[in-house]
C-alpha positions in Angstrom: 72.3 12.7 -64.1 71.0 15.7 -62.0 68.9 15.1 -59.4 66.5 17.4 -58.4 66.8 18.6 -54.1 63.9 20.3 -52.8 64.7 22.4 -49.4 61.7 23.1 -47.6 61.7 26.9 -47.5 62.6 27.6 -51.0 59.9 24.6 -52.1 57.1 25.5 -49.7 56.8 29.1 -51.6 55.3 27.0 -54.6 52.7 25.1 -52.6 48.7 25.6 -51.8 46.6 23.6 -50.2 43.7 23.5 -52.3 46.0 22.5 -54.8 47.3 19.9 -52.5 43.9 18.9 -51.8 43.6 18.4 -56.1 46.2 16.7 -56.2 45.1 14.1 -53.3 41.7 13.7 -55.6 43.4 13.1 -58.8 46.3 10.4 -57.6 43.2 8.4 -56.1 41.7 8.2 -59.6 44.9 6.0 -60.7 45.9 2.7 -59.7 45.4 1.6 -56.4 48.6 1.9 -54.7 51.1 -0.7 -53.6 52.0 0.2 -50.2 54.9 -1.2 -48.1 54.9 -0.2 -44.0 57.6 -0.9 -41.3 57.6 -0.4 -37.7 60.2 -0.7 -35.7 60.2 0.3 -31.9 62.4 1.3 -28.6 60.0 2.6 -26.4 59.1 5.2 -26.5 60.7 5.8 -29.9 59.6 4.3 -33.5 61.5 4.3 -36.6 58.8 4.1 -39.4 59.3 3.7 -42.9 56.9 3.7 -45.4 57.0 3.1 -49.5 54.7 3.8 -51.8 54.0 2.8 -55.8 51.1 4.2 -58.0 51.5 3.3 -61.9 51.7 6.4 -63.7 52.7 8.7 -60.8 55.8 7.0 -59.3 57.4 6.0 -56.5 58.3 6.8 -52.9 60.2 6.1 -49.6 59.9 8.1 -46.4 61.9 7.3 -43.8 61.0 8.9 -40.6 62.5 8.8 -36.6 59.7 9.4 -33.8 61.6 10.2 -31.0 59.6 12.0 -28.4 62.2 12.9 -25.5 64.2 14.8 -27.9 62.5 18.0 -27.5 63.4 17.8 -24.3 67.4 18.2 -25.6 66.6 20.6 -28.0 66.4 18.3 -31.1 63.3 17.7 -33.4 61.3 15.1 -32.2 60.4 14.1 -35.9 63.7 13.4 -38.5 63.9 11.5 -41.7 64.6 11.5 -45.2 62.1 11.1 -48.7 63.4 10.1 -52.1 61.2 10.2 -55.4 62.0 7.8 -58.0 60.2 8.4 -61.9 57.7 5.8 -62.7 59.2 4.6 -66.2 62.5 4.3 -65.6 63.2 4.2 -61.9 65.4 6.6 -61.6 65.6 9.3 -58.4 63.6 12.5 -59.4 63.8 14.3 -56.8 65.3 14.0 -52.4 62.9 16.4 -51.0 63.0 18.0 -47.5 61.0 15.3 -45.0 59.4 18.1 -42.8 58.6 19.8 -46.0 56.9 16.6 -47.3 55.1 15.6 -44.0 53.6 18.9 -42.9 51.9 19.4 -46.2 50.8 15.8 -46.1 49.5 15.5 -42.9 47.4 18.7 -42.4 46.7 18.6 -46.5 45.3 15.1 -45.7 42.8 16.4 -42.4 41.6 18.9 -45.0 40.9 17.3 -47.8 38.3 15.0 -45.4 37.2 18.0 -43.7 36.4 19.5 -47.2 34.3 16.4 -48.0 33.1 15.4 -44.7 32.4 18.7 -42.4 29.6 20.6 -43.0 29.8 23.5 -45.6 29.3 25.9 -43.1 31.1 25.5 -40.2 32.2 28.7 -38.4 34.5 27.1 -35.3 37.8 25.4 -35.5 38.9 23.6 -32.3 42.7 22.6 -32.9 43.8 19.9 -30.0 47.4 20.0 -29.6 49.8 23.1 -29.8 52.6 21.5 -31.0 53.9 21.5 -34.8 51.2 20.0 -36.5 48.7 22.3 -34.5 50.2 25.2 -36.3 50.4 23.2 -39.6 46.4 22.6 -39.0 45.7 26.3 -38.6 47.4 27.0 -41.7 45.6 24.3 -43.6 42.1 24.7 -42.2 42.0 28.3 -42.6 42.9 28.0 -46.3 40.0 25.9 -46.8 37.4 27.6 -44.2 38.7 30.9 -44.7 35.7 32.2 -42.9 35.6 30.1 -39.6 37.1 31.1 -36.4 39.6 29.1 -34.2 40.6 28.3 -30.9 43.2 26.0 -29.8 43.9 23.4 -26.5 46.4 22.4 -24.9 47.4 20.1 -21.9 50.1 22.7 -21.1 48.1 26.1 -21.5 51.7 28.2 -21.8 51.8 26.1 -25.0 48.7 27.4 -26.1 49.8 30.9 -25.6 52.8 30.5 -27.5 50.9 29.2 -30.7 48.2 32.2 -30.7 51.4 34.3 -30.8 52.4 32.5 -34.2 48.7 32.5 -35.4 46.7 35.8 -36.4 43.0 35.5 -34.7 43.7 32.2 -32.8 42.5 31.8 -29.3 43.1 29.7 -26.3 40.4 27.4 -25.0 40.6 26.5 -21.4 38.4 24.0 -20.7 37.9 21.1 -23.8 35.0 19.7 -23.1 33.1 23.5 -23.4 35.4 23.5 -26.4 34.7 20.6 -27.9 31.3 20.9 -27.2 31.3 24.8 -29.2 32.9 23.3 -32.5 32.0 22.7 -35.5 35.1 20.7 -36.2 37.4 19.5 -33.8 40.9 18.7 -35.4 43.5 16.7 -33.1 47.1 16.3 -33.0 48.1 14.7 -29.5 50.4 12.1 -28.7 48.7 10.4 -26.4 47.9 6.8 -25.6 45.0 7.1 -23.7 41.9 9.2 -24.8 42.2 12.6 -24.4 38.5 13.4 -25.5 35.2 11.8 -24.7 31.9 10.8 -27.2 29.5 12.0 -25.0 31.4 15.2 -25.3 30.8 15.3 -29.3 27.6 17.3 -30.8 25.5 17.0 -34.0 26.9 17.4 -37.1 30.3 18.1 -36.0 33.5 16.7 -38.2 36.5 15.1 -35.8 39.6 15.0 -37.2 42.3 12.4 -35.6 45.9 12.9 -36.5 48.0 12.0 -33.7 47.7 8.2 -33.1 50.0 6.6 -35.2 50.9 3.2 -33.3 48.7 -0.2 -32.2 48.7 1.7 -28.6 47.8 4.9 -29.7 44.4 6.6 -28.9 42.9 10.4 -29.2 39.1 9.3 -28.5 37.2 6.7 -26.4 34.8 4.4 -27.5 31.9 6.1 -27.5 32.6 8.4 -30.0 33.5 5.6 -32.4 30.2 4.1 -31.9 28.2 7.8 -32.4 30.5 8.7 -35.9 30.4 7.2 -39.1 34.2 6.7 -39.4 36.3 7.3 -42.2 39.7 6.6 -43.0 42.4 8.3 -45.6 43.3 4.2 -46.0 42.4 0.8 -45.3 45.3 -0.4 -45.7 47.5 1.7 -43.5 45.0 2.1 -40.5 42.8 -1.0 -40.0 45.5 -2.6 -38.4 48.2 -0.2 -37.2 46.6 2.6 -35.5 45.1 1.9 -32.3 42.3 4.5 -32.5 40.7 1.7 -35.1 43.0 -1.1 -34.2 41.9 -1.1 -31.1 37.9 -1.1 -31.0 37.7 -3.4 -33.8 39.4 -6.2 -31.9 37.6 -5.1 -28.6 34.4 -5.9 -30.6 33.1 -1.9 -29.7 32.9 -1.2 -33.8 32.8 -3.8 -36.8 34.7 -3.8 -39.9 31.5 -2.5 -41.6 31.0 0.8 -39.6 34.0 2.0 -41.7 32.3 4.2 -44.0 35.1 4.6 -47.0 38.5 5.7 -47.8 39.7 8.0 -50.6 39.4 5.3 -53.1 35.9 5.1 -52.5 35.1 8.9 -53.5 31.4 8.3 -53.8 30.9 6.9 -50.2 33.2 9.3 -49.1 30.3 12.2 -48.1 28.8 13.2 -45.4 24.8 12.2 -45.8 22.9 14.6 -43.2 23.4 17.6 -41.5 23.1 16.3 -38.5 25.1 13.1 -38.1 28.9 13.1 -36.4 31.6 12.5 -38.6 34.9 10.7 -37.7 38.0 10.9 -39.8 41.4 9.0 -39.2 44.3 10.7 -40.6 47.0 7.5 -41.0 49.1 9.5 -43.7 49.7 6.2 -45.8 52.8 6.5 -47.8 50.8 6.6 -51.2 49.9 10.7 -49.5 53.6 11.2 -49.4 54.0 10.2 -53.0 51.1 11.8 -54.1 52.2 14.8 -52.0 56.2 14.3 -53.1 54.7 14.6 -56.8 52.6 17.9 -56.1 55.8 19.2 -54.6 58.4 18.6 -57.5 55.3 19.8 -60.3 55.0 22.9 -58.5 58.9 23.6 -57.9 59.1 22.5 -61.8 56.5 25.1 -62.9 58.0 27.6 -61.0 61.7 27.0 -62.0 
């Protein structure tokens, strides 16, 4: 039997991310998804792996390694491994690149929300975080607001610089709160455990976008600007009670189980109803997004094959 391999340079030519963003609407009109997570931990590193089952799509694992000292020896901080399997027969379709499969779902994920939930209109882009997702954000973000303008923060401005080198048009925001404060949408991708951005800081009819929480003692935002957004999540199932940016608040008592709005299997709830409200979307990337993204992947390097 040959089994399809995906490396992501060759298999990233095929991709677009309003087609990803397609794809993420259709696979939410099947099934619900059966959804298996693992955490396992050595501060400060995790190894998280994460399956996924949709009847009439397929199925997934991803396997991933958060490590986060190993930039600091010159090795990816991020490693891991996905395998496709066909949804009749079981059988491995595909072992596609893992950075290939989780850039495209993780900033494909922020945007379809942002396409749904930010106002039609917005101009500004504020990315938080300079690292790899940053740039992945850029990329996605101006695909779908091909019109807006961005700027970009950073704890560490020199790695601010370095990303407007990489990105056409991108500048470097010095202070966030002005920053925050200028957006239309703010999109985040920190690792941090303790808020990094502040409610009171948030503006009328802006869309936030948290990506970079992923564990129970993860944060991006503070309280406040949970209780002034209506919050949205990609899943129920994979945020309500892993990631600490809901995790958290909910068992603090600050927000309720009812002031989550939706999640992509509630399309019709899934809007934003006034021009002037705050929107609040948590990016989990459950593994049903990396088989739904997995599946996009081997279509497109089938079509173009």
């Amino acid at each position: 039997m040959s089994i399809t391999m995906i490396p992501f340079d060759e298999g990233e030519t095929n991709l677009d991310w309003l087609g990803l963003c397609d794809a993420f609407e259709h696979g939410h009109l099947l099934p619900k998804a059966e959804i298996g997570d693992t955490f396992l931990y050595r501060d400060p590193d995790t190894l998280l792996s994460r399956s996924a089952w949709i009847d009439g799509m397929g199925l997934a694992v991803k396997s991933a390694t958060i490590f986060p000292r190993n930039p600091d020896k010159g090795a990816p901080m991020i490693n891991g491994a996905v395998s496709l399997f066909d949804d009749a027969a079981g059988t491995l379709a595909a072992i596609i690149d893992f950075h290939l499969v989780t850039k495209w779902k993780t900033a494909g994920d922020s945007l379809c929300a942002a396409r749904r939930l930010a106002r039609p209109d917005s101009k500004h882009i504020l990315i938080v975080g300079a690292g790899t997702v940053g740039h992945n954000l850029w990329q996605a973000y101006s695909a779908g607001f091909p019109d807006a303008t961005f700027t970009v923060w950073n704890r560490t401005r020199a790695n601010a610089e370095a990303m407007v080198e990489d990105c056409p048009g991108l500048a470097v925001a010095d202070d966030l709160q002005s920053a925050i404060r200028d957006a239309d949408i703010v999109t985040s991708a920190t690792m941090s455990t303790q808020p990094v951005m502040c409610g009171d800081w948030f503006q009328p009819g802006q869309h936030i976008d948290l990506i970079g929480a992923y564990r129970p003692d993860m944060r991006e935002v503070d309280d406040k600007a949970l209780t002034r957004a209506r919050i949205f999540v990609d899943s129920y199932d994979t945020t309500v009670g892993h990631i600490g940016e809901i995790k958290i608040p909910l068992e603090a008592g600050v927000i309720a189980r009812s002031d989550l709005q939706a999640d992509y299997y509630e399309p019709e709830k899934f809007k934003r109803k006034s021009e002037d409200e705050i929107t609040l979307f948590k990016n989990g990337g459950g593994a049903h997004l990396d088989l739904i993204t997995s599946r996009y992947i081997l279509d497109a390097w089938q079509a173009a094959t």
